[in-house]
N, C-alpha and C positions, 0 to 999 in steps of 0.2 A: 412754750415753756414745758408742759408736759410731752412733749415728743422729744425734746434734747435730753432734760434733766430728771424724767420719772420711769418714764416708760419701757428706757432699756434694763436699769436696774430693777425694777418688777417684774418684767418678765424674766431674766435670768433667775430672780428668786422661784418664780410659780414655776420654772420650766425645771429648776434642780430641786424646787421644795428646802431648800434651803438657803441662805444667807452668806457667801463667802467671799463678799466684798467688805472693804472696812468700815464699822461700828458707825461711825459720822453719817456714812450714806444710809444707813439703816433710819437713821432719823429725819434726814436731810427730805431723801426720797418720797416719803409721803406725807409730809407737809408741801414740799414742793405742789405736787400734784393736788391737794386740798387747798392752795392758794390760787392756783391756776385757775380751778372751778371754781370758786368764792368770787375770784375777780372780771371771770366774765360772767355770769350771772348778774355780780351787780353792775358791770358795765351796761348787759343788755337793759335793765332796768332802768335805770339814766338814762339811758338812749330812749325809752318809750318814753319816760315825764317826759323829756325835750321834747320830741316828735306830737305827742300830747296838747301840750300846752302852745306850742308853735302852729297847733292846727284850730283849737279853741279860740285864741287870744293872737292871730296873725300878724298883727299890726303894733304890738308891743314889739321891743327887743330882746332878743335871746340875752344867756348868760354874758356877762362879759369874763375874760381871758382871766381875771382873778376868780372869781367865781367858780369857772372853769374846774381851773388848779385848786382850788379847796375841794372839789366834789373829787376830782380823782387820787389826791393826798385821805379822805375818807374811805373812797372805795377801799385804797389800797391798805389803810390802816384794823380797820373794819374785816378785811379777809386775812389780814397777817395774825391779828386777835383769834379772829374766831377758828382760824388753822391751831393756831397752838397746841389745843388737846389732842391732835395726832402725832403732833412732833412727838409728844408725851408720852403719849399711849401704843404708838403703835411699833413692836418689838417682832423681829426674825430671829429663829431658830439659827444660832448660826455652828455649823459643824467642821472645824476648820483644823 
């Protein structure tokens, strides 16, 4: 996600120092990029309780398929929330 959606428009801004793509991408761009990070981190995190607890308690059953789908419907709501304040906040100079 951040290689398609962030990364080119960030570096054309760092490499011009300025913003001359349209206004949307100004916002879009780094929230994109703070969800991407948000969401794997907490993936990786869920992967360790699983891994975790699958090593502690072997013989119980993992998650089942609803379960599942709640944890990753949280991750992803959890890093859309907590991106927010960059959608917000974060502004280029744009010289156009």
């Amino acid at each position: 996600m951040i290689g398609c959606l962030s990364i080119p428009f960030q570096f054309q801004a760092a490499l011009l120092q300025r913003w001359d793509l349209p206004e949307i991408l100004c916002l879009v761009a780094p929230f994109v990029k703070e969800v991407s990070v948000n969401v794997s981190i907490l993936t990786l995190t869920v992967i360790s309780v699983d891994r975790y607890y699958a090593i502690v308690r072997p013989l119980k059953p993992g998650w089942s398929g609803r379960k599942a789908s709640v944890i990753v419907a949280v991750v992803w709501a959890v890093s859309v929330v907590s991106s927010l304040p960059a959608m917000l906040t974060d502004k280029y100079e744009s010289y156009v």
